[in-house]
MARNU-291944 format. One line per field, with one value per residue (C-alpha): residue number from 1; residue in one letter; y negated, x negated, z. Coordinates in steps of 0.2 Angstrom, whole numbers, plus 5000, padded with zeros to 4 digits. Example, Ala and Ser with C-alpha at 12.3 -4.5 7.8 and 13.67 -1.06 7.14 Angstrom:
residues 2
pos [1; 2]
code [a; s]
c2 [5022; 5005]
c1 [4938; 4932]
c3 [5039; 5036]
end
This chain:
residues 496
pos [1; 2; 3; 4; 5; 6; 7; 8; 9; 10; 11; 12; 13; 14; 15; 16; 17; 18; 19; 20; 21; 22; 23; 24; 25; 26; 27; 28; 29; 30; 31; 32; 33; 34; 35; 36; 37; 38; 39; 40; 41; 42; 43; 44; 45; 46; 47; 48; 49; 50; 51; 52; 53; 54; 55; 56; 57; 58; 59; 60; 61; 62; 63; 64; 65; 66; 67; 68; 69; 70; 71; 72; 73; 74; 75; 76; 77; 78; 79; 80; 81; 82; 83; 84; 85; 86; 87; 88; 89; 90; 91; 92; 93; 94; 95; 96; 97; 98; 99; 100; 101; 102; 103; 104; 105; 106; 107; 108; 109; 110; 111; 112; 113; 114; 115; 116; 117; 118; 119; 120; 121; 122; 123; 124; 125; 126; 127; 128; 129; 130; 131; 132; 133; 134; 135; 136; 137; 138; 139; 140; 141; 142; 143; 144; 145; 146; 147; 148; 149; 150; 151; 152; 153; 154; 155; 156; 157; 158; 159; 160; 161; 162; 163; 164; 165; 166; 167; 168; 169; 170; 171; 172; 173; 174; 175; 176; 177; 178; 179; 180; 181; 182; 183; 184; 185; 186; 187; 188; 189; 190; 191; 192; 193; 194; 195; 196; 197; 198; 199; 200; 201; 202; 203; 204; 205; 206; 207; 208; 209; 210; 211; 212; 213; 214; 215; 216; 217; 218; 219; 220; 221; 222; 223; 224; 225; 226; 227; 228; 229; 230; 231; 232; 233; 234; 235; 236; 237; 238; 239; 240; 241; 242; 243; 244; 245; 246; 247; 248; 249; 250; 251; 252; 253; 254; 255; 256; 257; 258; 259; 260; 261; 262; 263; 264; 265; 266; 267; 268; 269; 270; 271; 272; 273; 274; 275; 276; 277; 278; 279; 280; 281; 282; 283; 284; 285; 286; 287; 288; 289; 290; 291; 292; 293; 294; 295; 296; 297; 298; 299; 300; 301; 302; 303; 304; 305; 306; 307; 308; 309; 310; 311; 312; 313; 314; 315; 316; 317; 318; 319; 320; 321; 322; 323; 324; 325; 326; 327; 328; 329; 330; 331; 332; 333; 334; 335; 336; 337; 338; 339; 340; 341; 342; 343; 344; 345; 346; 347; 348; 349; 350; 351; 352; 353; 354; 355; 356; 357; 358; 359; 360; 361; 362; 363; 364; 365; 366; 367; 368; 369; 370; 371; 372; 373; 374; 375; 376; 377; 378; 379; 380; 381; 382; 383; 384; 385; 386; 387; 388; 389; 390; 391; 392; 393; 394; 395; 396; 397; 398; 399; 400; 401; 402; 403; 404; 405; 406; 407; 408; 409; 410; 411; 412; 413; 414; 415; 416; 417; 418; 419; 420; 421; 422; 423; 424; 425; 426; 427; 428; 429; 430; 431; 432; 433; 434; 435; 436; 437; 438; 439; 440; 441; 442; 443; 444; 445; 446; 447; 448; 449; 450; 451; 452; 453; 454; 455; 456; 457; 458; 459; 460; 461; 462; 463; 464; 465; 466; 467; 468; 469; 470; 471; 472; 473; 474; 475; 476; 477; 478; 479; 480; 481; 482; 483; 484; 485; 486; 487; 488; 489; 490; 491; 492; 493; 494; 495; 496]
code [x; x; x; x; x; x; x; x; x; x; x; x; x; x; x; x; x; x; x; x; x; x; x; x; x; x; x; x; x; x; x; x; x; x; x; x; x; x; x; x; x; x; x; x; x; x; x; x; x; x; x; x; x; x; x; x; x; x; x; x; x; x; x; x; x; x; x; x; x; x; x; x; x; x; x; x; x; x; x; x; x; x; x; x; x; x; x; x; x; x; x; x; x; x; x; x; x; x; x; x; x; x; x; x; x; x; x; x; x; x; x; x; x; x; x; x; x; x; x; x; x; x; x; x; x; x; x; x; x; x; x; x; x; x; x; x; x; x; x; x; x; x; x; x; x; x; x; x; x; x; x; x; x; x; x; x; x; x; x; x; x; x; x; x; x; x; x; x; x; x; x; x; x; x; x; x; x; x; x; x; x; x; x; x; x; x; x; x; x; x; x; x; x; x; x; x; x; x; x; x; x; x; x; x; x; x; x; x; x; x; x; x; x; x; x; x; x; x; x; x; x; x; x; x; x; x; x; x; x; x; x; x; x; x; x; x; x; x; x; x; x; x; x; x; x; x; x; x; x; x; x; x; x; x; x; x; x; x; x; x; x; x; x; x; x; x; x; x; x; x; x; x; x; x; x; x; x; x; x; x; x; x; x; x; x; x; x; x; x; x; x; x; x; x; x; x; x; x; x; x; x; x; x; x; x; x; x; x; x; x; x; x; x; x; x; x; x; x; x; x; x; x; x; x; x; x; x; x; x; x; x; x; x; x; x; x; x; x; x; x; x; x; x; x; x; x; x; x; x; x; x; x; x; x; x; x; x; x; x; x; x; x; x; x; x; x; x; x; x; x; x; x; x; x; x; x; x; x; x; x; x; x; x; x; x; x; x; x; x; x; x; x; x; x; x; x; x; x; x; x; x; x; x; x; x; x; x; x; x; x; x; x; x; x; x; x; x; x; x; x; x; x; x; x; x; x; x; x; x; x; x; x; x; x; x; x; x; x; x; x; x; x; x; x; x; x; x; x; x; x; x; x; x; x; x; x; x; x; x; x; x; x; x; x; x; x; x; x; x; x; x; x; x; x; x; x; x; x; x; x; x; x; x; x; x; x; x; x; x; x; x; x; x; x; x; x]
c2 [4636; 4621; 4603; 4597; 4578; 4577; 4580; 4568; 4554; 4564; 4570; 4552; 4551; 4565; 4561; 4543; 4550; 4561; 4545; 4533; 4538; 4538; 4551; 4567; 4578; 4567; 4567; 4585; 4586; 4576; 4585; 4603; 4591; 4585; 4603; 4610; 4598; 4594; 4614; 4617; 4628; 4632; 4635; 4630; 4630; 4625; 4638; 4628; 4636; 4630; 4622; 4621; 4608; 4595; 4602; 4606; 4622; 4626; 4616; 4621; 4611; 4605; 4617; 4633; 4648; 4650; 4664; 4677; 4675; 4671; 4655; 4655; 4648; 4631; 4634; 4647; 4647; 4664; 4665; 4676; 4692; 4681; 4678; 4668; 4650; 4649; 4633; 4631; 4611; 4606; 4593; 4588; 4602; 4614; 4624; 4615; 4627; 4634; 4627; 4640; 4639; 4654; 4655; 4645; 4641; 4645; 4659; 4661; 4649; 4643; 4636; 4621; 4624; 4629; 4614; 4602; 4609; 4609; 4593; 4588; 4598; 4587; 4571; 4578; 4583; 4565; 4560; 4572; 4566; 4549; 4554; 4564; 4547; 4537; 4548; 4549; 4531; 4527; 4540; 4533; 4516; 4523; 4532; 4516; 4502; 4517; 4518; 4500; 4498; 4510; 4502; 4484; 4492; 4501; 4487; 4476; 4484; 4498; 4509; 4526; 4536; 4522; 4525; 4544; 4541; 4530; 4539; 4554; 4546; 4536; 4553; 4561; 4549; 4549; 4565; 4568; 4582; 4588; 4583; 4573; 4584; 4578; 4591; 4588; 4602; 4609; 4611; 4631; 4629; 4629; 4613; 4606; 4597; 4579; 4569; 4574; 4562; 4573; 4571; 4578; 4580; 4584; 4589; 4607; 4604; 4592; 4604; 4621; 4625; 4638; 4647; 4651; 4665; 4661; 4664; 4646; 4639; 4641; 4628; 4615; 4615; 4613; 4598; 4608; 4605; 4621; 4620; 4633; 4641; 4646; 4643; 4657; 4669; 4664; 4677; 4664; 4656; 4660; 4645; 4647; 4636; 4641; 4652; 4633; 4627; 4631; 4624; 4613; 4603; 4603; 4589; 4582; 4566; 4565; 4551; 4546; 4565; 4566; 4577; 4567; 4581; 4588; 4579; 4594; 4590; 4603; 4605; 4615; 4634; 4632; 4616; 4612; 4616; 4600; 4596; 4594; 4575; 4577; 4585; 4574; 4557; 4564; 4569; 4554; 4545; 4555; 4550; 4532; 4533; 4543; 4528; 4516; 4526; 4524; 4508; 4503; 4514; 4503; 4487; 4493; 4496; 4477; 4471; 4481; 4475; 4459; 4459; 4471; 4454; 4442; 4451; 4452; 4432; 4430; 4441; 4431; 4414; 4422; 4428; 4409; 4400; 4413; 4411; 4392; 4391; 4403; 4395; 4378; 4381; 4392; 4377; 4366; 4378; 4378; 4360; 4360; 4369; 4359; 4344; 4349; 4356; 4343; 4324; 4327; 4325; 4324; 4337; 4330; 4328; 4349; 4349; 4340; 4349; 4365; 4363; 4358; 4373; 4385; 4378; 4382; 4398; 4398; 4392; 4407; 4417; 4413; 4412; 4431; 4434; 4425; 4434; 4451; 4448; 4443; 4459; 4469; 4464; 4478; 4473; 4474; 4467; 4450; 4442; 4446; 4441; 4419; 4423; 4432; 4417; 4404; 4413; 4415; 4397; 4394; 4405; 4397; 4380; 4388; 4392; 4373; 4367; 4379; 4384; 4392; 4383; 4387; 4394; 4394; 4400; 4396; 4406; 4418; 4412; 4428; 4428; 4407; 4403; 4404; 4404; 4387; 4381; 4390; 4387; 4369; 4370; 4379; 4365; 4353; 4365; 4364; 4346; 4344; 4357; 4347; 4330; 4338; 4344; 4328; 4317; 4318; 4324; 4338; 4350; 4357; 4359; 4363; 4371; 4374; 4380; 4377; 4385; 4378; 4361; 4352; 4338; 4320; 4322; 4338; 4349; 4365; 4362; 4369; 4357; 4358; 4348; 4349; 4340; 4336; 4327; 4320; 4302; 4295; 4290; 4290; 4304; 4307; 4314; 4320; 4319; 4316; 4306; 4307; 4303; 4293; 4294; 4302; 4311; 4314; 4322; 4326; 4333; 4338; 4343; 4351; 4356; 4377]
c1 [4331; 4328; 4331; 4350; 4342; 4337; 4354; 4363; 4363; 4374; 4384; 4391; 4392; 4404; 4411; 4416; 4422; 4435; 4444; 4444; 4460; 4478; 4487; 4487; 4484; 4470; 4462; 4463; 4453; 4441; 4438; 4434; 4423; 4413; 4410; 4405; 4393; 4386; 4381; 4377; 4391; 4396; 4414; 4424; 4444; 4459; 4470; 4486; 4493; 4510; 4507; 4527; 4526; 4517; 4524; 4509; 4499; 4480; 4467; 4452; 4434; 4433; 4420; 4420; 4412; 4397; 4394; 4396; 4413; 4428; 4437; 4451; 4467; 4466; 4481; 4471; 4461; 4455; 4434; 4424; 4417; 4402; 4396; 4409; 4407; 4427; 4429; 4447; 4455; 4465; 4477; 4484; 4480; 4488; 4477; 4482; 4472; 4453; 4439; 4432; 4414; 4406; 4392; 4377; 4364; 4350; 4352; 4364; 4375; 4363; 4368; 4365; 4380; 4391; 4387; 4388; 4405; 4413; 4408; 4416; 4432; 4434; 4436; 4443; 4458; 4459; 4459; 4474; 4483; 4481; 4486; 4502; 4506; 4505; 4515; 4529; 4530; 4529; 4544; 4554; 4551; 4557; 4573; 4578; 4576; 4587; 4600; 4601; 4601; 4615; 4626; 4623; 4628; 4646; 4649; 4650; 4667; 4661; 4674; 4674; 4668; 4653; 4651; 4647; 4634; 4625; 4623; 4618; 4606; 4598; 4595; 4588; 4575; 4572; 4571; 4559; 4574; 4578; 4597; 4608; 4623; 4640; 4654; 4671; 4684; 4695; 4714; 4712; 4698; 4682; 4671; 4668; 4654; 4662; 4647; 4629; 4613; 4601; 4585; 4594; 4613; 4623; 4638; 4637; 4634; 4650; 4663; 4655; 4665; 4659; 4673; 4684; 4674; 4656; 4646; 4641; 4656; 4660; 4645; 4649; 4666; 4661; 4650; 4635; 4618; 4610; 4594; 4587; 4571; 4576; 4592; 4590; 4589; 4598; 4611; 4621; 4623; 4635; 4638; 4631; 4618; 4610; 4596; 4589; 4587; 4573; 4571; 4588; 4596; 4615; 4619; 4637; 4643; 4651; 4657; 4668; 4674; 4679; 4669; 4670; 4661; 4642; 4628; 4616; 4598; 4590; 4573; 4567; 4564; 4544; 4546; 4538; 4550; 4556; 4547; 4554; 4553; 4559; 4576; 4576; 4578; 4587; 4601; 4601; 4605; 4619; 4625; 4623; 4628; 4642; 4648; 4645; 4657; 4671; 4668; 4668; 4686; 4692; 4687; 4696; 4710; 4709; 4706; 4721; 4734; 4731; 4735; 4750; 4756; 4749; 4762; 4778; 4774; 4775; 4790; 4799; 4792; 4800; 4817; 4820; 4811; 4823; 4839; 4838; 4835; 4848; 4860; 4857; 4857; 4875; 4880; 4876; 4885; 4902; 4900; 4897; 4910; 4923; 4918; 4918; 4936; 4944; 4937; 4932; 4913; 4905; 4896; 4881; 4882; 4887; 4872; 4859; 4865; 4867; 4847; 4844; 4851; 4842; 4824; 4827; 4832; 4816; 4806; 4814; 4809; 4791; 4789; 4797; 4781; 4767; 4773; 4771; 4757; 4748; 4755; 4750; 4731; 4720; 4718; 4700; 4696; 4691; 4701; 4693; 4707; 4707; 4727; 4721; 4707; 4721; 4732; 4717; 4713; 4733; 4731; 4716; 4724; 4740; 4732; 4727; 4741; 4753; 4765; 4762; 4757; 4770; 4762; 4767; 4759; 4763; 4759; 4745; 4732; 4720; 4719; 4720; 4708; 4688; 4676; 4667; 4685; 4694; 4677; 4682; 4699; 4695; 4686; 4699; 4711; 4698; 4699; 4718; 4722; 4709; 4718; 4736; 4730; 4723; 4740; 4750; 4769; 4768; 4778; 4778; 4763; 4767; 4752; 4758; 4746; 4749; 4741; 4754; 4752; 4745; 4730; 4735; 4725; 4736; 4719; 4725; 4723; 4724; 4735; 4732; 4746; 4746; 4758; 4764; 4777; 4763; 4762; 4767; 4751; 4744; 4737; 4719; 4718; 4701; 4707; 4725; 4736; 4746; 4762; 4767; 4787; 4791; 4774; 4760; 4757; 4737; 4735; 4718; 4718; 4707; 4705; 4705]
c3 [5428; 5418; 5426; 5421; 5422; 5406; 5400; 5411; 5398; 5390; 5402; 5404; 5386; 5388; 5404; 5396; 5380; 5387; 5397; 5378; 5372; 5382; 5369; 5376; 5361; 5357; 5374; 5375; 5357; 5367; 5381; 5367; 5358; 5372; 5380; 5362; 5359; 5379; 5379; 5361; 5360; 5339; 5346; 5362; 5365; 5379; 5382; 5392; 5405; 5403; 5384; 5385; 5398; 5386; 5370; 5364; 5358; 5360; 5356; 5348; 5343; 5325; 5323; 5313; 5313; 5302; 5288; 5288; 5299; 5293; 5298; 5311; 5308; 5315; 5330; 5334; 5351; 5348; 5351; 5344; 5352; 5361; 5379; 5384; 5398; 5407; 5420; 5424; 5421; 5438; 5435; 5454; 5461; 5449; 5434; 5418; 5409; 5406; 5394; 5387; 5377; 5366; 5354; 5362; 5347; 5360; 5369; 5382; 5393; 5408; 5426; 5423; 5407; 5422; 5431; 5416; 5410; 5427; 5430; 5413; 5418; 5434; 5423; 5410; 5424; 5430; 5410; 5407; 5421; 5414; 5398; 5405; 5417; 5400; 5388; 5401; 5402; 5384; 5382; 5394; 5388; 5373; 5378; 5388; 5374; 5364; 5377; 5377; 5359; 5358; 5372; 5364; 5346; 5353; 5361; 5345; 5338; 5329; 5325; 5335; 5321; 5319; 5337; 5336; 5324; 5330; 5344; 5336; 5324; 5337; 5349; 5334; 5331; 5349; 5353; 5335; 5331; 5314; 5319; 5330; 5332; 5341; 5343; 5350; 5357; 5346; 5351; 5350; 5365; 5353; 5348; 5329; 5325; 5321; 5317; 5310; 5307; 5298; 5287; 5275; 5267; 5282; 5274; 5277; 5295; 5300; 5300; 5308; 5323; 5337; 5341; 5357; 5366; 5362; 5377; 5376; 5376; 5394; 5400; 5387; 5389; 5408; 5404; 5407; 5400; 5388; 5382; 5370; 5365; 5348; 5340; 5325; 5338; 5354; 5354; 5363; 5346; 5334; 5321; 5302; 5303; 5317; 5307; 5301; 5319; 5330; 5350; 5355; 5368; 5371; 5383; 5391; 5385; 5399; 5411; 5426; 5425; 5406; 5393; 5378; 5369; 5367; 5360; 5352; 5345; 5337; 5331; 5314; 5317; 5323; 5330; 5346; 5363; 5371; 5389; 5405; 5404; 5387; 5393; 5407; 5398; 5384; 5397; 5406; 5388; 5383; 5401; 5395; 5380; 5386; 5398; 5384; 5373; 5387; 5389; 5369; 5369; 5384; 5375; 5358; 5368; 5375; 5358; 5352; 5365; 5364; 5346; 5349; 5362; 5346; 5336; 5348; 5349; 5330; 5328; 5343; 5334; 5319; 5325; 5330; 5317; 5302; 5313; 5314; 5298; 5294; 5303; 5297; 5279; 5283; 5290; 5275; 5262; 5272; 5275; 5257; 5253; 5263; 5256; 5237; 5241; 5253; 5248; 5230; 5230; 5215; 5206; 5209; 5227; 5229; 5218; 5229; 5245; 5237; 5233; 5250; 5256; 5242; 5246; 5265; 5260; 5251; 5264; 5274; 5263; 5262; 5282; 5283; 5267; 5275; 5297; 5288; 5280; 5294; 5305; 5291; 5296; 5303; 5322; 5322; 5306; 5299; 5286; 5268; 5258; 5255; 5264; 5280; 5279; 5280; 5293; 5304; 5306; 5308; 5322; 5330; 5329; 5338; 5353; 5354; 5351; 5360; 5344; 5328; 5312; 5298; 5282; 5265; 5249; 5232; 5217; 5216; 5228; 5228; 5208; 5205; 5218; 5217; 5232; 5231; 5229; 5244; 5255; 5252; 5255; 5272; 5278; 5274; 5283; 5298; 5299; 5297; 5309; 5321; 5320; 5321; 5338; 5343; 5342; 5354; 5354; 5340; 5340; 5322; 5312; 5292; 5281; 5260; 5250; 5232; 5215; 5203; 5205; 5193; 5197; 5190; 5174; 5168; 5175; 5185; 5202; 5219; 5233; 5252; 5260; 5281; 5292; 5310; 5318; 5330; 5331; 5314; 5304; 5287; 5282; 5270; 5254; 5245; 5228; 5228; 5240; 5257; 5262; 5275; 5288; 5302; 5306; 5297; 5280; 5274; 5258; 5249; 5231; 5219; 5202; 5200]
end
């Protein structure tokens, strides 16, 4: 029996190497190494007891056998037909899986190899558990800042299809799947994949449907969980693209009660099985995301009523504003009428007050233009067009002032007008719309935006006129005039 003593300097060298890294797999690689080279073994390997548990397969040394022996494959923990050193690795009390040593250069394995390797092996058990400790922290740190990420991006006013991929592609890259997969029921009582995120063109997966009666059905439609070894064979599995999908997860997005459908992440056919923490935190996301989801459908909804309300206001504002105006000019025409037939007015007197009465009309007209315009605007969209610009700052002055701005366009704003031109013309807007609400007693604010208006010089031009019936003041002008009376007139002007 020879003394171990000598060899305990590397012992600790082995004992210290195993514990460097925090990676599992890497740790593992580690641990082979260090028992090949403590015992002077030309091949060594760790079969797993449960290697599904990690996700991982067996680990052999970097070492090959020597001529005249072929190679083995490099998955392969297979040894060859040598004297053979087992010591078992216990990982909290349970066997995580035996080191196993064969071809000792000198002669066979000793005692004091025994002793060496299971001392090795008791490390190496505290470094797996380590390792195991830290790669289930780092994914849940992972899955969590996804969840988050996910609830924070719904939650912006995505649209609901935007919604469902994001989901998808964010559990995909989580979970390292080959796809991220959300099916829907279908009215017949089966589900259709509605949204896919893939590596590749997912066209030939949004679309496939698993029909009513496939055995699966029953526990996705029940908001179950079904987790699968190996979709190409899984007789459970009926869909046409099953034959390119290996190990898979089908998880409920499911929340307060409601199955909003099935979040499905499958791997490629040979792809490692998910773990039990892996299909743990991958069911507490679709959970999340699945909450976050209702949440961003009851926020639409908010969004949506209240512009829904924004619009019954306009169309009331409407009704009176078109019916006043309606009325008056009615009364204008039959006073013109009488007075052309009864006291002998001149012609140009009808004239004048006929005019007066077809700009009203006009004016009409261009209200009724400009409230359908602005109803015809998406409810969750921003304004894109120069028109939808104006319209939304009309609108953020009238919940200041407590009544709608009037809006008139003339000409063809959309074509006329360029962007450093209309971003100017903002701003003045801005500022006008600022002072109106500023002085007191207003009660009608009156925005004309006019392309046909020529500057003084005979250059096309562009004219911003805004007034009030506020306190009476003088109005500004950047480029052109203002106009004094009864309230306040500001006009802004610039050439096209």
């Amino acid at each position: 029996m020879h003394d171990p003593v000598p060899r305990l300097p590397s012992l600790l060298e082995a004992v210290l190497s195993v514990g460097t890294d925090l990676e599992l797999r890497a740790t593992l690689q580690h641990i082979v190494d260090a028992a090949a080279e403590l015992t002077e073994a030309r091949y060594a390997a760790l079969d797993m007891t449960d290697p599904g548990r990690d996700g991982l397969t067996g680990i052999r040394t970097a070492e090959r056998p020597e001529p005249p022996e072929p190679p083995e494959p490099p998955e392969s923990t297979e040894l060859p037909e040598l004297p053979e050193l087992v010591v078992p690795i216990h990982v909290d009390d349970e066997v995580f899986g035996d080191l196993r040593l064969a071809g000792k250069r000198e002669g066979p394995f000793t005692d004091e190899d025994e002793q060496l390797v299971r001392v090795l092996a008791t490390q190496a058990g505290i470094a797996i558990g380590n390792a195991r400790l830290y790669e289930t922290a780092r994914q849940r740190e992972r899955w969590i800042e996804g969840a988050a990420a996910v609830t924070t991006a719904l939650l912006s006013g995505e649209s609901a299809a935007d919604a469902l991929m994001t989901v998808a592609e964010r559990a995909r890259r989580l979970a390292e799947a080959s796809a991220g997969v959300i099916l829907q029921p279908t009215e017949d009582g089966g589900m259709e994949i509605v949204t896919a995120s893939t590596l590749d063109d997912p066209g030939d997966i949004v679309g496939v449907v698993i029909e009513p009666g496939s055995p699966v059905l029953e526990q996705l439609l029940g908001g179950e969980p079904v987790f699968i070894d190996d979709t190409a064979t899984d007789p459970r599995m009926t869909t046409r693209v099953r034959h390119r999908f290996g190990p898979s997860m089908m998880l409920p997005l499911q929340a307060g009660g409601r199955l909003l459908g099935t979040l499905a992440l499958p791997r490629r056919r040979g792809g490692r099985p998910y773990t039990a923490v892996e299909r743990l935190l991958a069911t507490q996301f679709a959970s999340q995301a699945a909450l976050a989801l209702v949440h961003a459908e009851a926020q639409h909804s908010r969004e949506r009523l209240a512009v829904y309300e924004d619009r019954d206001r306009i169309a009331r504002d409407l009704h009176d504003l078109v019916v006043q105006r309606l009325f008056a000019t009615g009364m204008m025409l039959e006073s013109t009428q009488r007075r052309s037939a009864g006291t002998g007015d001149t012609d140009k007197d009808v004239h004048a007050m006929l005019g007066r009465a077809v700009d009203e009309l006009q004016s009409t007209v261009q209200e009724v233009r400009t409230a359908i315009f602005a109803l015809q605007q998406p409810p969750a969209d921003a304004p894109t067009t120069f028109r939808g610009k104006v319209l939304r700052e009309a609108a953020g002055a009238g919940a200041v002032l407590g009544f709608q701005p009037s809006t008139r366009f003339i000409g063809a704003v959309e074509n006329r007008l360029a962007e450093p031109v209309a971003g100017r013309l903002l701003t003045a807007l801005r500022r006008a719309l600022t002072a109106a609400s500023r002085r007191a007693g207003a009660s009608r604010v009156e925005i004309t935006v006019d392309v046909t208006a020529p500057l003084p010089d005979g250059r096309p031009g562009v004219r911003l006129t805004v007034f009030d019936d506020g306190g009476a003041g003088n109005g500004h002008a950047e480029g052109g005039g203002a106009e004094g009376g009864a309230g306040t007139t500001v006009t802004w002007q610039s050439p096209l």
